[in-house]
C-alpha positions as a printed Julia matrix, in Angstrom:
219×3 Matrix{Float64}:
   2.48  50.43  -33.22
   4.59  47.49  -34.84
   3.56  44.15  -34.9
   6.27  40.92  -34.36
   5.5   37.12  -35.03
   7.61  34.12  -34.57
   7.13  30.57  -35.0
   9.55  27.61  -33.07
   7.88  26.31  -36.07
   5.08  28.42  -35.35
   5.43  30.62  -32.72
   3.85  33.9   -31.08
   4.14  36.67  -28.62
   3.56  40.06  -27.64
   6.29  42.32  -26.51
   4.99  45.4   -24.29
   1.67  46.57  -25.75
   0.52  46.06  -28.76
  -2.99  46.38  -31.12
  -3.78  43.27  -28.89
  -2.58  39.6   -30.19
  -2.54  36.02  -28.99
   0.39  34.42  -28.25
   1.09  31.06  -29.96
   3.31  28.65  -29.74
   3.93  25.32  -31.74
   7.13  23.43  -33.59
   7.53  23.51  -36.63
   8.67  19.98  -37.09
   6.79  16.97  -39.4
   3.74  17.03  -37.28
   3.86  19.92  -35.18
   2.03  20.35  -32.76
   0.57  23.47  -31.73
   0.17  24.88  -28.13
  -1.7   28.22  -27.28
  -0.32  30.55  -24.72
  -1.88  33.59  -23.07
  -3.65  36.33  -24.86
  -2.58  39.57  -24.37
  -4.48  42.8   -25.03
  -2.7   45.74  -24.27
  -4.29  49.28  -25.82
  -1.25  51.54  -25.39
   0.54  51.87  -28.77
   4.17  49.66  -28.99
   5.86  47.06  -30.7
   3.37  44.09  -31.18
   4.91  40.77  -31.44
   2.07  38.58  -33.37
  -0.24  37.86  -36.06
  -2.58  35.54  -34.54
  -5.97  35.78  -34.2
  -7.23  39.29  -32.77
  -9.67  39.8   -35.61
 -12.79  42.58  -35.0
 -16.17  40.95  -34.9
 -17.47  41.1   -38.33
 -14.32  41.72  -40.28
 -13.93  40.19  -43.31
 -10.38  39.43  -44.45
 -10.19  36.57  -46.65
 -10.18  37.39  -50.0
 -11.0   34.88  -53.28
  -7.31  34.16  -53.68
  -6.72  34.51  -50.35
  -6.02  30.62  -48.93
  -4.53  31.84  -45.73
  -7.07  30.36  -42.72
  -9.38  32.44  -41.16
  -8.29  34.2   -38.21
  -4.47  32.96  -38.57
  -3.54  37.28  -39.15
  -4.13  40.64  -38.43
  -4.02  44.13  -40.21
  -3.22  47.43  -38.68
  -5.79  50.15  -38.15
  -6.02  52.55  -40.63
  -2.73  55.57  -40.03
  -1.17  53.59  -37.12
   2.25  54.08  -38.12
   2.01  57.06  -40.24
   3.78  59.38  -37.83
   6.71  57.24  -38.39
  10.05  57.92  -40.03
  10.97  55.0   -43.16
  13.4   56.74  -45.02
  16.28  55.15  -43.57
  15.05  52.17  -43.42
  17.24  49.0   -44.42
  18.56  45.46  -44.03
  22.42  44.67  -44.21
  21.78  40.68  -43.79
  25.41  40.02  -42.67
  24.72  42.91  -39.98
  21.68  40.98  -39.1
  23.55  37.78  -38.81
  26.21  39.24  -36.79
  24.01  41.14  -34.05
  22.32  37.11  -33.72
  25.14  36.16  -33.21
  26.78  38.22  -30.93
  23.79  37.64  -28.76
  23.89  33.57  -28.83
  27.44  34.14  -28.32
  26.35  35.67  -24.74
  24.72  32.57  -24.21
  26.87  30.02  -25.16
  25.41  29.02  -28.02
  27.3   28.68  -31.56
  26.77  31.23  -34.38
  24.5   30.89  -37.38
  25.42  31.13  -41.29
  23.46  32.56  -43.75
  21.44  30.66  -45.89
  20.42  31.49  -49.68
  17.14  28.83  -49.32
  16.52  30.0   -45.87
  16.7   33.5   -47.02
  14.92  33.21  -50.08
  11.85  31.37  -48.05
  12.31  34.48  -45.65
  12.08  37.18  -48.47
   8.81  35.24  -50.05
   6.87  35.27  -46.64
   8.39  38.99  -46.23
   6.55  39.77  -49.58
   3.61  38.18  -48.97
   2.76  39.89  -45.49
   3.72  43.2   -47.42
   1.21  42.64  -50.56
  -1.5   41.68  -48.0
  -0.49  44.1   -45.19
  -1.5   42.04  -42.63
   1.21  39.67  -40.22
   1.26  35.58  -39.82
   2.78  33.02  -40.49
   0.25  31.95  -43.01
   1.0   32.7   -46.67
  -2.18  33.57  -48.79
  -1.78  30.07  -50.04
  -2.34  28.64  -47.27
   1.31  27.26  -46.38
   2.91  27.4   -43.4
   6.8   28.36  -42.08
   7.3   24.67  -42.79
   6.02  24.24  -46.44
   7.97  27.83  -47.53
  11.17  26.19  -46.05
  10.79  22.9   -47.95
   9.63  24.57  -51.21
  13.41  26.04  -51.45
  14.97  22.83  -51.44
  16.2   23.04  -47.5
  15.81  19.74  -46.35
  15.03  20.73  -42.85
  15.05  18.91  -39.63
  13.85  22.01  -38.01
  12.97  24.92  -38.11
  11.59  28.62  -36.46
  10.64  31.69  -38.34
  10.28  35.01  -36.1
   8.06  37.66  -38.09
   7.81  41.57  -37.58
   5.9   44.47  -39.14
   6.35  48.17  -38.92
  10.21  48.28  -37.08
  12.28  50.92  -38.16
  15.22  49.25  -38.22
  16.67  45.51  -37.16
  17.81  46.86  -33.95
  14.18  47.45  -33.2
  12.76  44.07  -34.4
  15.87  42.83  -32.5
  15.09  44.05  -29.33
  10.77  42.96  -29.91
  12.37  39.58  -30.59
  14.52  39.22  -27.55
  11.93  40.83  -24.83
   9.22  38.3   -26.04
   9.8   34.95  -24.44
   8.95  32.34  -27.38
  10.79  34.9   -30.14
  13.95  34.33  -28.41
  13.72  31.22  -27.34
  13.54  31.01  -31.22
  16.81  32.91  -31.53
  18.63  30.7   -28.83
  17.75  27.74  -30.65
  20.71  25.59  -29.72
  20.51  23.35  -32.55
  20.07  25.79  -35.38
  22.68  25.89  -37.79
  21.44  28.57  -40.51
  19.31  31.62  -40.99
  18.35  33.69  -43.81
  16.68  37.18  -42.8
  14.35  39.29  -45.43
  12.49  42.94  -45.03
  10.08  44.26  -47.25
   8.85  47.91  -47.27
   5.31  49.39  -48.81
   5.03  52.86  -47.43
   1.29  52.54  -49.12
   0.8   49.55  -46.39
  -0.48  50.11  -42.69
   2.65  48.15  -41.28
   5.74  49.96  -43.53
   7.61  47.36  -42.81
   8.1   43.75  -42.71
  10.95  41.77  -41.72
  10.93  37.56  -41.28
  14.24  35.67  -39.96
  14.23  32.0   -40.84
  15.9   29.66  -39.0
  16.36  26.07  -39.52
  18.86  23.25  -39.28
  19.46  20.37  -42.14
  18.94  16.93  -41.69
């Protein structure tokens, strides 16, 4: 079971079944708001594309340095990926660029460069998720897609950040991304100019893996 978030801003989906999330939807602009979409819970075991609320009744997550808000992420049940091969496991970023690419090439669409703040705010969200094992697009502080952008000196007039947890490989995350509606409508963003792509791996976390794609556009 993998999990997959996104945010158009702040965005959420499910891609075939999953441990059961809510889809969520919202730009990330200077007052964004939010929309909620339909909640999906699927019990088969798949790629999940989410980190919105699906908390169990009675769970406590929030820790004492733990700012994230309630019910804003999700952890994976105990051994849910643990008949799953890491070892090969890796991120080429340039790779990662090029296969977005190549697909908003299909539609028309011009390609993305990478960028080092955009990356950097992708690989300290990436980090997060992993320390907490859990996915969302809420750090532990609290902050939001947004804030992590703006904290690297990006001076954004948008931006989307597409999350994942327990993929093997970008191909997979790839393919969550682009079967969930609101993930790629993140990664057809017409107006995006840059992207910056992280993955972290824990193999003493639940979720293994997890990989967050940036994408923004200056002012």
């Amino acid at each position: 079971m993998y999990r997959v978030a996104l945010t158009a801003g702040l965005a959420t989906a499910l891609a075939g079944c999953s441990l059961g999330s809510s889809s969520i939807s919202s730009g990330f602009v200077e007052n964004p708001q939010p929309t909620t979409a339909a909640i999906s819970r699927p019990t088969a075991k798949s790629v999940g594309l989410g980190g919105e609320p699906a908390i169990p009744r009675g769970v406590q997550l929030a820790k004492l340095d733990d700012r994230a808000p309630a019910g804003t992420f999700e952890k994976a049940p105990a051994g849910i990926l643990s008949d799953r091969d890491y070892s090969k496991t890796m991120l080429d970023a340039q790779m990662a660029r090029d296969i977005i690419n190549s697909y908003r090439k299909e539609k028309g669409l011009k390609p993305l460069k990478l960028s080092p703040e955009l990356t950097e705010a992708a690989k300290a969200h990436a980090r997060d998720l992993a320390k907490w094992d859990r996915i969302s697009h809420y750090g532990s502080d609290g902050s939001n897609p947004w804030d992590r952008v703006k904290r690297t000196g990006y001076k954004a007039r948008l931006t989307a950040e597409n999350v994942g947890t327990g993929q093997i490989d970008f191909m997979e995350v790839m393919k969550g991304w682009k079967d969930s509606p609101g993930h790629n409508k993140n990664l057809l963003m017409s107006d995006a100019d840059h992207m910056g792509v992280a993955l972290v791996q824990d193999p003493k976390t639940e979720f293994k893996s997890f990989w967050t794609l940036v994408i923004g556009s200056p002012m």
